[in-house]
C-alpha positions in Angstrom: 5.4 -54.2 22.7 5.7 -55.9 19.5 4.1 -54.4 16.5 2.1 -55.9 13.3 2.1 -53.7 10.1 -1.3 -53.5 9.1 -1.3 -53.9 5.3 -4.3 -51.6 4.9 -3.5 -47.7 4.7 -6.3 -46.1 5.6 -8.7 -48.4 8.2 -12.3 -48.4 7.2 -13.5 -48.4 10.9 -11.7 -45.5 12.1 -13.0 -43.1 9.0 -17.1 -44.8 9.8 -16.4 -43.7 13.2 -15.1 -39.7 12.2 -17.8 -39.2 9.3 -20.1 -40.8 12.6 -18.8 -38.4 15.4 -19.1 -35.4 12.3 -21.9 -35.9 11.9 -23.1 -36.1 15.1 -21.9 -32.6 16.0 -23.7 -31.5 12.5 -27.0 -33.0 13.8 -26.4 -31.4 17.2 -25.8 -28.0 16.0 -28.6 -28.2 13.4 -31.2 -28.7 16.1 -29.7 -26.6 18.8 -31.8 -23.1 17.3 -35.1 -25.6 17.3 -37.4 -25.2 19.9 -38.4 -28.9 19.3 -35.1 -29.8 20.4 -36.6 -29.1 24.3 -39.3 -31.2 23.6 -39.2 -35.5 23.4 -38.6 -36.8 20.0 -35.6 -36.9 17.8 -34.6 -33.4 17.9 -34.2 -33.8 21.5 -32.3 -37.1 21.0 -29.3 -35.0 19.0 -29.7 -31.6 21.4 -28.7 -34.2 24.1 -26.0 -36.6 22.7 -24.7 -34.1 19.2 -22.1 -32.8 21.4 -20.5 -35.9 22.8 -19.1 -37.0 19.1 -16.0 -34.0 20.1 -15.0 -36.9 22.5 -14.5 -39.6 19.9 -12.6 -37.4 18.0 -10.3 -37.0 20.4 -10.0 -40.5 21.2 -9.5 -41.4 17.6 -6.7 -38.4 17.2 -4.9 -40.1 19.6 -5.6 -43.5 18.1 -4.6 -41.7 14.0 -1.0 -40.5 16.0 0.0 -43.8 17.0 -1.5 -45.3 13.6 0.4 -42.7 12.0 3.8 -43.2 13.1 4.3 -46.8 13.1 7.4 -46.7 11.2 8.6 -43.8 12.4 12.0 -44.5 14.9 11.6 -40.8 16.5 14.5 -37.8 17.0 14.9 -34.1 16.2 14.1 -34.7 12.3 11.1 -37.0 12.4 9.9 -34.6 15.0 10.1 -31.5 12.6 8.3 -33.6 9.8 5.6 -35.1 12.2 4.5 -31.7 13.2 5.5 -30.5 9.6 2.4 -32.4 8.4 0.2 -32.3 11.5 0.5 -28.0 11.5 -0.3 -28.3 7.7 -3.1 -30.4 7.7 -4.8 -28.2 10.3 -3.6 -24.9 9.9 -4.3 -23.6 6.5 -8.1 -24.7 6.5 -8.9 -23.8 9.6 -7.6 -20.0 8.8 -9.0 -20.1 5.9 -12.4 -20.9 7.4 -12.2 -18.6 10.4 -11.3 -15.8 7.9 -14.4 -16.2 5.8 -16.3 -17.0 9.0 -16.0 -13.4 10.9 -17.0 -11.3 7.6 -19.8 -13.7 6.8 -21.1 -13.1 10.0 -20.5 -9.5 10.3 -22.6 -9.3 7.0 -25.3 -11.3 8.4 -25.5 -9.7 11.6 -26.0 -6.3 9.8 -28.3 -7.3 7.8 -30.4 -9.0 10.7 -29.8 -6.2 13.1 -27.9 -8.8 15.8 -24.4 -9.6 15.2 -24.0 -13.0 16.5 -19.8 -12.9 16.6 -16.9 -12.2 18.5 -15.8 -8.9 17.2 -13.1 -8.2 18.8 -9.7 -8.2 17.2 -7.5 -10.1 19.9 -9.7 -12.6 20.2 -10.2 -13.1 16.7 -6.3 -13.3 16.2 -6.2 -16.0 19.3 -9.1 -17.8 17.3 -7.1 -17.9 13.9 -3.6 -19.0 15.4 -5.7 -21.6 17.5 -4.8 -20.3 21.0 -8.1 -20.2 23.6 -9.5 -16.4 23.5 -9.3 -17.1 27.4 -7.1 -19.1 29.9 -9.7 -18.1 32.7 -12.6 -18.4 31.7 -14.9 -22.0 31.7 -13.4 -25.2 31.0 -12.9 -27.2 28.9 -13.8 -23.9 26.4 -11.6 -21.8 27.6 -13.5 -18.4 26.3 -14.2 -20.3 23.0 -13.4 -19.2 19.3 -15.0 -17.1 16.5 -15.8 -20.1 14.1 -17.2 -21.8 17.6 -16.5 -25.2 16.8 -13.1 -23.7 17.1 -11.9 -24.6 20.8 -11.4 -28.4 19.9 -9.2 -27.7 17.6 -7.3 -26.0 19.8 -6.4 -28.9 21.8 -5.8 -31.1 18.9 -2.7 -28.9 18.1 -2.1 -29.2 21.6 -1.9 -32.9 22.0 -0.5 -33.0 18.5 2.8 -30.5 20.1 3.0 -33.0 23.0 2.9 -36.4 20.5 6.0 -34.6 18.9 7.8 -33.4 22.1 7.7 -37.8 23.0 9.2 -38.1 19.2 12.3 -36.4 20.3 12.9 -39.3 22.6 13.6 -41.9 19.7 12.7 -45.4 21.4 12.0 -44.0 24.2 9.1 -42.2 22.9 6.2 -44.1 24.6 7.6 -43.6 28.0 8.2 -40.0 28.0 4.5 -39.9 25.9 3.1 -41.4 29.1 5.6 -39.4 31.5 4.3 -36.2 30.0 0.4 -37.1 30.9 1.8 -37.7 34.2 3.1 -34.7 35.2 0.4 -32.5 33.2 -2.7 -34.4 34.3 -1.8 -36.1 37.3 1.5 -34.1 39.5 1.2 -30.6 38.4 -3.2 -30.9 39.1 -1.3 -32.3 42.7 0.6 -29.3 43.1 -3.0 -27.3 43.9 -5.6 -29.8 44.6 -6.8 -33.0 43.6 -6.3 -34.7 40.0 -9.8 -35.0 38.2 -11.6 -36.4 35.6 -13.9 -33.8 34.8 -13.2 -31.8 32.1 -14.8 -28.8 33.7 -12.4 -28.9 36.8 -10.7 -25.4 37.4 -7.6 -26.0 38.8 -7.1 -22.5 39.9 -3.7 -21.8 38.1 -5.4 -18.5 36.1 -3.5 -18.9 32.8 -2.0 -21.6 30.3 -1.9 -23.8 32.7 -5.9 -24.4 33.5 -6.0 -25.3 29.5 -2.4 -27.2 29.9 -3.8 -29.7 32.7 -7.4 -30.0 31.7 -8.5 -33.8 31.8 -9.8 -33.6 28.5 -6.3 -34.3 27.0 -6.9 -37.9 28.8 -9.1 -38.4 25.4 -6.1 -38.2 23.3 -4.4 -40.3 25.7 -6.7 -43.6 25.6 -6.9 -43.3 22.3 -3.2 -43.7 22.1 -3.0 -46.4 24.6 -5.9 -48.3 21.9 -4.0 -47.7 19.0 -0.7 -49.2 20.8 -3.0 -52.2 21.2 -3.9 -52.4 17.8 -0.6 -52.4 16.3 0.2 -55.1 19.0 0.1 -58.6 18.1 -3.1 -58.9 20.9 -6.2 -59.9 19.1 -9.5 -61.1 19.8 -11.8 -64.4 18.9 -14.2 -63.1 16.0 -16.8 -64.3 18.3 -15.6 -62.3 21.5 -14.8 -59.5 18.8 -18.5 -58.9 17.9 -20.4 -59.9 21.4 -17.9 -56.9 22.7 -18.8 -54.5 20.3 -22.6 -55.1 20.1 -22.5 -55.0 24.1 -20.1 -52.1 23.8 -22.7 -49.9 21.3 -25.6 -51.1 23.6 -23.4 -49.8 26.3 -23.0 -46.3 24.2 -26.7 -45.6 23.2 -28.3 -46.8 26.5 -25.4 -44.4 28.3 -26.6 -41.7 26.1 -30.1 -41.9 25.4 -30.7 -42.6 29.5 -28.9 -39.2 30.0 -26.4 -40.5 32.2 -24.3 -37.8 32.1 -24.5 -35.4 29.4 -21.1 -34.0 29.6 -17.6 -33.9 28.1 -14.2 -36.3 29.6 -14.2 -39.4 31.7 -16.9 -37.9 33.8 -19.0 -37.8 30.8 -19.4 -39.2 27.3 -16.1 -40.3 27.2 -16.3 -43.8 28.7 -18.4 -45.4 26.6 -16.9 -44.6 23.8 -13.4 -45.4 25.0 -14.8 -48.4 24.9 -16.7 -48.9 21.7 -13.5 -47.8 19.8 -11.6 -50.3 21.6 -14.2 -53.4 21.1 -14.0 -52.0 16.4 -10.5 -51.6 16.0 -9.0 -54.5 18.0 -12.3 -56.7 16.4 -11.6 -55.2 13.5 -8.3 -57.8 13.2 -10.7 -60.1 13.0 -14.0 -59.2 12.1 -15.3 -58.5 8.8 -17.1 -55.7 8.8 -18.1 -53.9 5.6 -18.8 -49.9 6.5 -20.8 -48.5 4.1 -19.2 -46.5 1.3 -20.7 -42.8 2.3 -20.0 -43.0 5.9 -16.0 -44.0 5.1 -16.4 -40.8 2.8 -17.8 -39.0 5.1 -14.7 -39.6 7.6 -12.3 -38.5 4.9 -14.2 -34.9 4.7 -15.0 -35.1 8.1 -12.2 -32.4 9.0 -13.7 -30.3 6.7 -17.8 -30.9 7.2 -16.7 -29.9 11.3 -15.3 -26.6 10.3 -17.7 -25.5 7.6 -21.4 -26.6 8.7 -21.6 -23.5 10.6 -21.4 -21.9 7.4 -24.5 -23.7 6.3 -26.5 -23.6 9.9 -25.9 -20.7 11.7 -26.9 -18.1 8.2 -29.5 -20.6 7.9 -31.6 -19.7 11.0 -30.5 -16.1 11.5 -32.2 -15.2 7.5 -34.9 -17.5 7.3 -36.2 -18.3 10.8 -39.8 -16.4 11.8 -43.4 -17.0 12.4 -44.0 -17.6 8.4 -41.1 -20.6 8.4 -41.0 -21.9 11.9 -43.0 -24.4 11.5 -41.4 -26.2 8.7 -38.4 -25.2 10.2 -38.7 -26.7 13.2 -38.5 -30.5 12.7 -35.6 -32.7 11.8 -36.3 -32.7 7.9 -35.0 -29.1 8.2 -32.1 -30.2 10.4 -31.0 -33.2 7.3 -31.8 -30.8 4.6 -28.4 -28.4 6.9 -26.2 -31.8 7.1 -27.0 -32.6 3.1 -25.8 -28.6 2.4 -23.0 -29.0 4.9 -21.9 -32.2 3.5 -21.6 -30.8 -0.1 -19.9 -27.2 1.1 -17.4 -29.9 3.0 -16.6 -31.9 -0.2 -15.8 -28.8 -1.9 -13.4 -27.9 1.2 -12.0 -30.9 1.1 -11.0 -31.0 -2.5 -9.4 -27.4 -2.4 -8.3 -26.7 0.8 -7.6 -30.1 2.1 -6.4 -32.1 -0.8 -5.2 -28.1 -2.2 -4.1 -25.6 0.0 -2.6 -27.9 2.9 -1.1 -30.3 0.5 0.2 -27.3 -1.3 1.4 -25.8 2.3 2.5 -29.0 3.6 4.8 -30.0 0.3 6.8 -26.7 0.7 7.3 -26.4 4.4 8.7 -30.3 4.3 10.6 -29.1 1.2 12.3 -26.0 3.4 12.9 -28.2 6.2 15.0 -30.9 4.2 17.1 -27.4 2.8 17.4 -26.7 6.2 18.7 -30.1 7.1 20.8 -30.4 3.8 22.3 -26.9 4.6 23.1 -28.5 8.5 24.6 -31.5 7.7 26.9 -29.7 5.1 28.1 -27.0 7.9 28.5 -30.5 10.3 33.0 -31.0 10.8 34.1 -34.4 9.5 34.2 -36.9 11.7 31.4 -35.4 14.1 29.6 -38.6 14.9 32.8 -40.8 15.5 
């Protein structure tokens, strides 16, 4: 597939989309203590759909991988760098952020006589390092993690381990991409029963293996397959551009708002919005459409606004709620009043753990990686490659 190089670095539409599927879990979270959110109105609106922006962020990981790599040609070193940078981007703030999570909450649950926490030590380990607490249990959460927004980060370093296993492959890269979905989500699920869509299929392997072949990685996999696209030279009308994406959002918001199925994967959410990313980024070519300033911000913080509104929410309800506040509590003022905290808390991460720590972390690892490779090339005999 021929490839266009897309002179913008950063595309508008795909940051709207992550501050929009951030903030969507924000909103879904903030309502889910409320009492209201049972009950018809707007509250209810985000307890029902909140969830379902996990499953355009793993579309749009996928989409960011293939977006990401354009000009890279693939082998052992541009493997190493890939997940140099992936592993750094993730890793330090989300440990950071699960450390401050546990004693926050141990605090809190002291001082409200409930702790509300996984306290023990393994799993909180498993939750820092980003490996499901347990293989097991429920899909797609796999026994969860301490900072609970936790277990979707665990398959992005998943898929992001695969994307770099197909980099070893050089050109090769998309085929053994695509060979590796095959034989995780289609021949080994064959090996014990029938492949599935649903993300909350149990396969029966008890162990790695029910998280390894969970259909939820098929996300990650569409959204690569849409960024391919979009790098291709494949374009659409402006006209055909828009009527597909206003039909494609009517699609979305009737899908979720009728409670079709309120549910993660291909069986669920995932459909709709498969398709709603598809009809913005490959309109986007040739549509003008101008996202609004603060929801492109928000999708540069959005990393950071997932992993710390908990830090804003959960305290929130476990101090203040009770007969006195409940009632100004539970509405969805009190639910924006959370996402406005939760958005300043996550510009502060993002300045000094994203933009600090990681780029810090991520600047020394590439830095001891190049010594490595300088230090192997020097040790390589004369004449090696003839």
């Amino acid at each position: 597939m021929k490839e266009l190089q897309p002179a913008a670095e950063k595309l508008d539409v795909i940051q709207a989309l992550r501050g929009i599927a951030a903030l969507l879990v924000v909103f879904y979270h903030g309502v889910g203590y409320q009492p209201r959110s049972k009950e018809p109105g707007i509250e209810h609106v985000f307890s029902m759909i909140g969830a379902s922006g996990v499953d355009l962020f793993f579309m749009i990981s996928g989409f960011i991988m293939v977006y990401a790599t354009r000009n890279v040609s693939g082998g052992f070193n541009d493997t190493g760098t890939f997940l140099i940078k992936r592993i750094a981007r993730v890793f330090p703030v989300y440990f950071v952020a699960t450390g401050l999570y546990v004693p926050l909450m141990l605090l809190m649950g002291n001082y409200v006589g409930h702790v509300d926490i996984m306290t023990d030590v393994n799993q909180i380990i498993r939750s820092a390092l980003m490996i499901p607490t347990n293989f097991g249990s429920r899909a797609p959460y796999f026994g969860g993690s301490v900072l609970h927004v936790g277990w979707t980060i665990n398959y992005e370093v998943y898929f992001y381990v695969l994307f770099g296993l197909s980099l070893m492959f050089g050109r090769l890269r998309w085929i053994a991409l695509s060979g590796i979905a095959v034989a995780l989500l289609i021949a080994l699920p064959m090996t014990v029963s029938r492949p599935s869509l649903d993300a909350y299929v149990d396969y029966g392997f008890n162990g790695p293996l029910n998280f390894a072949t969970n259909p939820m990685l098929w996300e990650f996999f569409v959204g690569v397959v849409i960024g391919r696209i979009y790098l291709s030279r494949f374009q659409m009308a402006a006209l055909t551009a828009n009527l597909l994406s206003v039909t494609s959002l009517a699609i979305l918001v009737w899908f979720l708002l009728n409670d079709v199925s309120s549910k993660f994967g291909f069986t669920g959410w995932a459909l709709p919005y498969a398709l709603l990313l598809f009809a913005l980024t490959i309109g986007s070519k040739t549509m003008n459409i101008r996202w609004p300033r603060s929801l492109v911000w928000t999708g540069n913080v959005s990393f950071s606004l997932y992993l710390v509104h908990p830090f804003v929410i959960h305290p929130a309800y476990q101090l203040f709620w009770g007969e006195a506040t409940a009632e100004w509590m539970n509405n969805v003022w009190f639910m924006l009043v959370l996402c406005a905290l939760s958005l300043c808390l996550a510009a502060v991460s993002y300045r000094y753990l994203e933009l600090g720590l990681s780029e810090w972390v991520r600047k020394r690892a590439l830095a001891a990686f190049r010594r490595v490779q300088d230090a192997a090339a020097a040790t390589k005999p004369v004449g090696a490659d003839a």
